[in-house]
C-alpha positions in Angstrom: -146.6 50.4 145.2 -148.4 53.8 144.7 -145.1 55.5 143.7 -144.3 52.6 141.5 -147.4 52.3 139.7 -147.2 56.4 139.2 -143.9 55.7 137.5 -146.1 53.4 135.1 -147.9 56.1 134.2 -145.1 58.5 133.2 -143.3 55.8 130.9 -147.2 54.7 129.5 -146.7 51.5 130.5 -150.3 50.3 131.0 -149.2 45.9 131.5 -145.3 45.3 133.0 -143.7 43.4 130.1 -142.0 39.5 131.1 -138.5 39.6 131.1 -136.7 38.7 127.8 -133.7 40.0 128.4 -131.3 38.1 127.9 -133.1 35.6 125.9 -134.5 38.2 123.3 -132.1 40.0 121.0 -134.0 43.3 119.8 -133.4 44.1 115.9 -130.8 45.4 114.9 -132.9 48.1 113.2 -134.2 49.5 116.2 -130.7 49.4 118.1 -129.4 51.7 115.0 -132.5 54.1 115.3 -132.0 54.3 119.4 -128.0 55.2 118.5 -128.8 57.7 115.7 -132.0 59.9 118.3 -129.9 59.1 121.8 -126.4 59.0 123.5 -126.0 56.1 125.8 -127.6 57.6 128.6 -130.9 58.1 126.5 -131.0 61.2 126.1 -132.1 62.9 123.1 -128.9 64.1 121.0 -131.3 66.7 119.1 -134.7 67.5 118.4 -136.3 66.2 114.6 -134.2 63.6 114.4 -136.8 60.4 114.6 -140.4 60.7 112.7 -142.9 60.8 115.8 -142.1 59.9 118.6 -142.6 56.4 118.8 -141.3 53.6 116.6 -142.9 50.2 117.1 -141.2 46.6 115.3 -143.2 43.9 114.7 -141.5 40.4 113.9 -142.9 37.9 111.6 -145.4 35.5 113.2 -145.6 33.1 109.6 -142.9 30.4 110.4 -143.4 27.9 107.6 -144.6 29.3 104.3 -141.7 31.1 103.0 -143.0 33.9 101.0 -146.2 34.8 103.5 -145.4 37.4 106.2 -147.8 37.9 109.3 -147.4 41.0 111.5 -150.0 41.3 114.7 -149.8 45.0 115.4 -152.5 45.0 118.3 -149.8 46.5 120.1 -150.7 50.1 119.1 -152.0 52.3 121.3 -155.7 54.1 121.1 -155.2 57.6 119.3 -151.5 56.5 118.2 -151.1 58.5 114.9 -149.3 56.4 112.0 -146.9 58.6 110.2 -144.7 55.7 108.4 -145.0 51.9 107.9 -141.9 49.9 106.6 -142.0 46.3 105.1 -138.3 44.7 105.9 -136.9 41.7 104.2 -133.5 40.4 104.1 -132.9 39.1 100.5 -130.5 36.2 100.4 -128.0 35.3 98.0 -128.6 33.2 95.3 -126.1 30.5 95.3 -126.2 28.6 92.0 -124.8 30.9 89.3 -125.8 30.6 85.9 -122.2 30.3 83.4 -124.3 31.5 80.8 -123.8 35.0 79.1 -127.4 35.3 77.8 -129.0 35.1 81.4 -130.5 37.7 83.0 -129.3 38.3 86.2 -132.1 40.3 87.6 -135.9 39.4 88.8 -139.0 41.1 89.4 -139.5 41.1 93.0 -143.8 41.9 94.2 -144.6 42.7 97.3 -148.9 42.2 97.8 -151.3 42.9 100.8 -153.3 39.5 101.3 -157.4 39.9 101.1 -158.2 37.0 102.3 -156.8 34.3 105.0 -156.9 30.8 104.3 -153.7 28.3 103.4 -154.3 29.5 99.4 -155.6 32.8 99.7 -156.0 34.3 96.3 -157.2 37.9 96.4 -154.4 40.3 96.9 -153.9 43.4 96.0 -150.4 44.4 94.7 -148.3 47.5 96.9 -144.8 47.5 95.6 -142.7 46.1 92.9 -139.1 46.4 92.0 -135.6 44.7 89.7 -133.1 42.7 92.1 -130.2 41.2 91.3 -130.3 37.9 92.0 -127.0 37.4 93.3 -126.6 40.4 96.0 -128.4 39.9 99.5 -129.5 42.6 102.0 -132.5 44.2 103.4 -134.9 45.8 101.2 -137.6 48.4 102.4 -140.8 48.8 101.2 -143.5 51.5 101.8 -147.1 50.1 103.3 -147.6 53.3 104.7 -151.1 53.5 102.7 -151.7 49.2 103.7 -150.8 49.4 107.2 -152.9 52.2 108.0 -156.1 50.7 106.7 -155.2 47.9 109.2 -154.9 50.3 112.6 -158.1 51.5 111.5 -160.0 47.4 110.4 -157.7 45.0 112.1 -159.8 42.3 110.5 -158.6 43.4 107.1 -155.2 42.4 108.3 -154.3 39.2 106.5 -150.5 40.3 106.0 -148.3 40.1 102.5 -147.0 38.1 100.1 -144.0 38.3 97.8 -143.4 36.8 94.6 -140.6 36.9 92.5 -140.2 36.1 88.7 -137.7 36.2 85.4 -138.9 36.0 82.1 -136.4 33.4 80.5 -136.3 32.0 76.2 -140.3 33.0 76.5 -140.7 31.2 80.1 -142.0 32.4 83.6 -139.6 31.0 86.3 -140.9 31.7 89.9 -139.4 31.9 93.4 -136.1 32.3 92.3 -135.0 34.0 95.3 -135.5 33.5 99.1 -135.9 35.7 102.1 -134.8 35.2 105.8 -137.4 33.4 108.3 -137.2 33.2 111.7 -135.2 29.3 111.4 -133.3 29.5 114.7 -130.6 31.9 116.1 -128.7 32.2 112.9 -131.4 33.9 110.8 -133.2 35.8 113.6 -131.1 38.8 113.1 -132.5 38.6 109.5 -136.0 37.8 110.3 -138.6 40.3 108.2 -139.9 43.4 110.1 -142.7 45.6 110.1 -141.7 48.5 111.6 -144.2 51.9 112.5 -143.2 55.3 113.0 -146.0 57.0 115.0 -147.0 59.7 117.3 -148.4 58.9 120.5 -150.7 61.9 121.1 -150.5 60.8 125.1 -147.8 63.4 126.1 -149.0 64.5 129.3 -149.3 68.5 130.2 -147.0 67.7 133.6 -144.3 65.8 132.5 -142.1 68.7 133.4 -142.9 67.3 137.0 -141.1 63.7 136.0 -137.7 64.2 137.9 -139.5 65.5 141.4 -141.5 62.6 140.9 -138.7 60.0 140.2 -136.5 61.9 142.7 -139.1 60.4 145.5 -139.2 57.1 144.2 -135.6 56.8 144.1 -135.3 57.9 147.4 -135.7 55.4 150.5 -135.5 57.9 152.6 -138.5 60.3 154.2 -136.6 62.8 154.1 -136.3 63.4 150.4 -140.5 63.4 149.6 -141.5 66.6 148.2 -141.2 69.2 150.5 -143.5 72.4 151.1 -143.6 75.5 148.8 -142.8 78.0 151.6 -139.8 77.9 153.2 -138.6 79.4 156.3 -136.3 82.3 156.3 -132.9 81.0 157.1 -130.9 82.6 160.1 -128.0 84.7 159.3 -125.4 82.5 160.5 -126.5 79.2 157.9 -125.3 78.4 155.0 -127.7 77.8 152.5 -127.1 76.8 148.9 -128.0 78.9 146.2 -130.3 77.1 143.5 -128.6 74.9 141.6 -128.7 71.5 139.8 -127.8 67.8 141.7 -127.2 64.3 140.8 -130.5 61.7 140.8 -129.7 58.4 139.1 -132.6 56.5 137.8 -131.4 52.8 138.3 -133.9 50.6 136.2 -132.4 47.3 137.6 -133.2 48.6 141.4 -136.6 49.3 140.1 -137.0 45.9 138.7 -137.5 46.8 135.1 -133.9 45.9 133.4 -135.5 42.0 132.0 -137.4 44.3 129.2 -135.6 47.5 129.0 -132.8 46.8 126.2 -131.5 50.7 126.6 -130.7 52.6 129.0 -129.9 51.0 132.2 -130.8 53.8 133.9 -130.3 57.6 133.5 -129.0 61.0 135.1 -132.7 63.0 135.7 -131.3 65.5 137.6 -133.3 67.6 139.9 -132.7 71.5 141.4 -132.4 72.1 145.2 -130.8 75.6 146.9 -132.4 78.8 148.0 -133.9 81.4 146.1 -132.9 84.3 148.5 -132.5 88.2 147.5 -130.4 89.1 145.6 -130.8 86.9 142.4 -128.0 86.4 140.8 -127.4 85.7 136.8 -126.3 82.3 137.6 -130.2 81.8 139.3 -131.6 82.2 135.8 -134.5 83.8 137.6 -137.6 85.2 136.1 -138.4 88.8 136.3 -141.4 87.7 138.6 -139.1 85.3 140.8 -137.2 88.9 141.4 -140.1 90.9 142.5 -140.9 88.1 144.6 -137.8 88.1 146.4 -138.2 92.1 147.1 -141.6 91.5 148.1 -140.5 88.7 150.7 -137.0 90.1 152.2 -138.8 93.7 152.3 -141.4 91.4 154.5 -144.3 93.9 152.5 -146.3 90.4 152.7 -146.3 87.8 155.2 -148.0 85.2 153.1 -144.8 85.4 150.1 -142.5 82.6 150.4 -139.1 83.0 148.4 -139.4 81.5 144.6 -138.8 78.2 144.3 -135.5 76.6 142.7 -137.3 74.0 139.9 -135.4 72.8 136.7 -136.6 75.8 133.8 -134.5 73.6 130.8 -135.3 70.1 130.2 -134.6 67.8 127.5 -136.7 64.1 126.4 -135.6 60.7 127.5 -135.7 57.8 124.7 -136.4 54.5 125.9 -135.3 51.0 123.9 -137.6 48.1 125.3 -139.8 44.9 124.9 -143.7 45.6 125.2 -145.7 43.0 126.7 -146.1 41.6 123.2 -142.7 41.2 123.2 -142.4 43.6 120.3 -139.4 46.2 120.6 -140.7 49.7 120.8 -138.2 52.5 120.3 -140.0 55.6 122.5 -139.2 59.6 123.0 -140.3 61.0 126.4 -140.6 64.9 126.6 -138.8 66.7 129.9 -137.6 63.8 131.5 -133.9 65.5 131.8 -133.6 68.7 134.1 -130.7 70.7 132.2 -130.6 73.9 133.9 -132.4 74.8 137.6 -133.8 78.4 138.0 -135.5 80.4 140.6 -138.9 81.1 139.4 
């Protein structure tokens, strides 16, 4: 339970999520965005690729009223740092065309931030507005950047938005000619409007460089794999001892018991370094100038308290995580030095 509940800690995972999975499909959106960052494995393809390192999608929670949208974004964290809010709506087609040549075939579309609550609420305050044609249909994005912040920081001032659309016609306002997706069953819930956050979590901790020892003893059933001692005893001449390098440790997140809310990966390579750090260091060892001193200093036995250097992972790379939070929001989430790359005596 201890090791568990450390492993918690290292993936910020303060409440265990329910299990969605399979019920739940995640947006398609944040499926994309894990692709683009991460190979299948999760592991980061290259650095700069994602704004922040978290990216948090909120569904809409207004079911009936078709031009309201809702999003509770309690979710975020204490300290989380907004960088980029996104306002998604999938426009649908128009399906009675007009024959006529004089027509215009384009509306105004508005997107407004709601100051008040209520069934009529008429304060608003307007963010965005654009020309669409009436007759195409696909998601259009729209920057509440400015909005959405003032809401992390007053959640009460969150009453969510409204859109209106509108085409001047022979002198006459015509209204709502357009509509946008709702969550109406399975059919439209790959459409459903999004509000998605691009943030930075500010709660990277100063030893995640120790995540794959750590995972390597909750992965383990055995005793014999817990950490062992720094200072190891000089080996007879006769053994064979490893030099330092890098071994397999799977991270299954089914035998853990997370795979109902993690949507990707199932589980990943972390890797971890085992082998001996004995003199002389080869190029392969990738050892530090000190870890070579340290070996003279230990086979020359000029100190009985110097242990050899220690073979530990000295290249690591981040982990990014696809899952359900307990809100049942879809968080998209880079994790520095989860990966060892390279082992090294140091």
């Amino acid at each position: 339970a201890a090791a568990l509940q450390r492993l918690r800690e290292v993936f910020d995972i303060e409440e265990l999520p329910p299990d969605v999975l399979p019920r739940k499909k995640p947006p398609q959106i944040m499926v994309d965005l894990f692709n683009k960052v991460a190979d299948a494995n999760g592991i980061t393809r290259a650095p700069g690729l994602l704004e922040g390192d978290v990216v948090r999608s909120f569904e809409d929670r207004v079911d009936v009223e078709q031009y309201r949208f809702y999003f509770d974004i309690s979710a975020m964290e204490k300290g989380e740092q907004m960088l980029k809010a996104e306002f998604r709506v999938f426009k649908l087609k128009r399906t009675h065309v007009s024959r006529r040549p004089d027509v215009k075939h384009f509306c105004k579309v508005e997107v407004y931030e709601l100051l008040e609550s209520g069934s009529k609420p008429q304060k608003k305050h307007l963010i965005a507005s654009r020309l669409l044609s009436l007759y195409t249909e696909g998601w259009e994005v729209f920057n509440v950047t400015q909005t959405v912040s003032k809401w992390v920081g007053n959640s009460s001032s969150n009453h969510g938005f409204l859109i209106t659309t509108t085409r001047v016609f022979n002198n006459r306002v015509e209204h709502n000619l357009v509509k946008f997706a709702k969550s109406q069953g399975a059919v439209q819930e790959s459409r459903n409007a999004l509000l998605v956050l691009f943030t930075n979590s500010n709660k990277r901790r100063n030893d995640a460089s120790r995540v794959p020892r750590e995972t390597q003893i909750i992965e383990s059933s055995s005793a014999g794999m817990s950490r062992r001692p720094r200072a190891a005893a000089l080996p007879s001449a006769n053994s064979q001892v490893a030099a330092c390098h890098r071994r397999e440790l799977y991270v299954d997140f089914r035998a853990i018991g997370w795979s109902g809310w993690i949507i990707y990966p199932s589980g990943y390579n972390a890797f971890y370094c085992r082998g001996s750090c004995l003199f002389p260091l080869g190029e392969s060892l990738n050892a530090t100038n000190h870890a070579t001193v340290q070996s003279i200093v230990h086979t020359l036995k000029l100190s009985q308290d110097v242990s050899t250097p220690c073979c530990v992972p000295d290249e690591l790379k981040s982990l990014n995580l696809l899952y359900f939070d307990d809100k049942e929001n879809v968080v998209l989430k880079n994790y520095k030095d989860m990966v060892a790359t390279r082992c090294g005596c140091h």
